[in-house]
N, C-alpha and C positions, 0 to 999 in steps of 0.2 A: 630667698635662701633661708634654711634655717639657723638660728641662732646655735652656734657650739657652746656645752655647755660643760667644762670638767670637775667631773663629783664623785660620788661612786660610797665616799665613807660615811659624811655626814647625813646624806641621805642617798638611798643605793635608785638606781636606774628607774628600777621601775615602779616607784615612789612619786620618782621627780615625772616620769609622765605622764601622770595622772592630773599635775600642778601645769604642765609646759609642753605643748610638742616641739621637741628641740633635739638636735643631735648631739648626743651624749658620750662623756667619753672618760675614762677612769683620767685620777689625779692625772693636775700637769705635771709637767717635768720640765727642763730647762731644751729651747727649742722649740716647744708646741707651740707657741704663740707662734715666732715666726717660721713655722712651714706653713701654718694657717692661712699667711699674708697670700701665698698663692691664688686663694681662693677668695679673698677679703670678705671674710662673713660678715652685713650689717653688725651684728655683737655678739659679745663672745663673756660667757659668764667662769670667774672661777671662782668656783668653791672649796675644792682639795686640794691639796699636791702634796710635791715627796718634799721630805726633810731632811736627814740627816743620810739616808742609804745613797741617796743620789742628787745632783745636782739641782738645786730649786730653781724656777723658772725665773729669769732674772728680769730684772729694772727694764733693761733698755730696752727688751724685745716690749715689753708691753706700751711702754712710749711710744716706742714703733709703730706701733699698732694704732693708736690713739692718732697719734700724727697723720695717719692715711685714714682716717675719717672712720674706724672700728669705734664702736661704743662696747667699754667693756666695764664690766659690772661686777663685784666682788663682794664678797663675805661669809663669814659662818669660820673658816679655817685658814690656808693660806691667802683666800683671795681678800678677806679679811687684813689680815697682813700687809698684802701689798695696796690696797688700797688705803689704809691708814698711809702709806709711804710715798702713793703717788696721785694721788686726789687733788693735792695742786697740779699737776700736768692734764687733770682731766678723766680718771678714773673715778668712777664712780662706789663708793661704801655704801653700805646696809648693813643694819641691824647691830643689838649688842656686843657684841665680838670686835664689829671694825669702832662703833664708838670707846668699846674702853680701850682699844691697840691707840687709836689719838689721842684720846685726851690724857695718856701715860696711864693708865690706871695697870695694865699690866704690859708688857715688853717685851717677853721672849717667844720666840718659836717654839717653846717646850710645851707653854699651854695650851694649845691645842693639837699637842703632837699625839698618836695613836698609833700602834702597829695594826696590820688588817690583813684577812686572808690573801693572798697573790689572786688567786681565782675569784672569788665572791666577793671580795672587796669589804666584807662584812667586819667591821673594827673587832679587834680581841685586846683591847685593854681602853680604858676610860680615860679622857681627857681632865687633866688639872683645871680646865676653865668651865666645865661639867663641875670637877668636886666641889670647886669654888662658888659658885652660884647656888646650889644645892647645899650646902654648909649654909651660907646666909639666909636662907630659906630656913632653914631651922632653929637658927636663932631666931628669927622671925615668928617663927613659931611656939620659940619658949622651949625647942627640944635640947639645945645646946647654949652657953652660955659663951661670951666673947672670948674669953680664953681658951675655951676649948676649940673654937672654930679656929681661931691662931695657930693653937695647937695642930688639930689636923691640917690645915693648910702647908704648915713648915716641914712636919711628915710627909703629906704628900710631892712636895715638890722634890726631897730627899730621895725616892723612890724613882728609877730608871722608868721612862717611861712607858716601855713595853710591858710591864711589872704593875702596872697601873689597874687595881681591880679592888673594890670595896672589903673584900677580901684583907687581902694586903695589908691597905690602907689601915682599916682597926685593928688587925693585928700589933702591928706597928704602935699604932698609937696607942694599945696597953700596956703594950711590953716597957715600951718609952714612957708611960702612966701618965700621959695626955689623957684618956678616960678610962673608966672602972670596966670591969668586968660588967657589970651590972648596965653598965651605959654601952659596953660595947652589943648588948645583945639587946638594946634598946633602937641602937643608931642601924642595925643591920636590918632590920626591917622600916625601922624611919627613911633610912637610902633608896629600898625600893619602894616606899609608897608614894616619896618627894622626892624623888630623882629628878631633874631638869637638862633635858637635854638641849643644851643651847645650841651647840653647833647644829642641828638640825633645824632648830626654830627659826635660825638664821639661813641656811641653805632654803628653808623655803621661799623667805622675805628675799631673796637671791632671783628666784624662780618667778614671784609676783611681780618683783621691780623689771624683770625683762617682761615677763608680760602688757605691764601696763606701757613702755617704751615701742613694743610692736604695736600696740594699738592706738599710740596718740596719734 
């Protein structure tokens, strides 16, 4: 049977089948897991799900799940999430996302929350753990200085995050004289040249790590 795999934002369908033949399926939602037991898929990967519109997939169904011998795999967004949460019961984390959700480095559901088309599934606004990565990156690079990546940090987290778009962002952060004019038209093409999209970088390593569990 093939592995069920719920994605759709960080990386869209036909992305991931390129990486994985697997049965795909937009974010989870709370329930998905256990209608799935019906059918007990060997493993079941999640990548996306809903946040705040509607009920998140909870704790126990994926216990559940794990308990009746499902291998499931998580990272990149909520499965991220819940994997930092439930990895001592036997859930399996990958990649950047679920290591900094563990090790406390960051904490809330907000950073990697995204609104995204209903249909296409395509995100319409950027993820706080995207700015975040992407900001150090630039410091890294000498384009920004600690303060100011602070700066935009505290901005962006300020910012609803359906509202989430680079746009925005430095808007914000001139108006609030976190950076110049001069810097704001310096960081708006630095954004798109050094963007890092982590949640997807993760949704792949999502995709790999089920791969390489079908094939040992």
């Amino acid at each position: 049977m093939k592995p069920v795999v719920f994605t759709g934002t960080s990386i869209n369908h036909q992305d991931a089948e390129k990486i994985l033949d697997a049965d795909y399926r937009s974010p989870v939602r709370r329930d998905d897991i256990r209608k799935l037991m019906k059918s007990l898929p060997d493993i079941i990967g999640i990548i996306d799900g809903v946040f705040f519109d509607s009920a998140a997939v909870a704790h126990r169904e994926i216990i559940e799940a794990i308990r009746n011998g499902i291998i499931i795999v998580g990272g990149a967004s909520m499965g991220a999430i819940r994997a930092s949460e439930l990895d001592s019961y036997g859930m399996i984390g990958v990649g950047r996302i679920y290591e900094m959700y563990r090790n406390g480095v960051i904490d809330s559901d907000d950073e990697v929350a995204v609104t995204f088309d209903a249909e296409t599934m395509k995100p319409l606004s950027i993820p706080l753990l995207n700015v975040r990565v992407t900001v150090k990156a630039l410091v890294d690079l000498g384009i920004l200085n600690n303060d100011e990546s602070a700066g935009i940090i505290g901005i962006t987290r300020k910012i609803f995050y359906p509202d989430r778009n680079y746009q925005n962002i430095l808007n914000e952060c001139m108006e609030k004289g976190v950076i110049s004019r001069e810097k704001k038209e310096i960081l708006a093409d630095s954004f798109r040249k050094y963007y890092i999209d982590a949640k997807r970088e993760d949704a792949v390593l999502v995709l790999e790590k089920i791969k390489e569990l079908m094939d040992a």
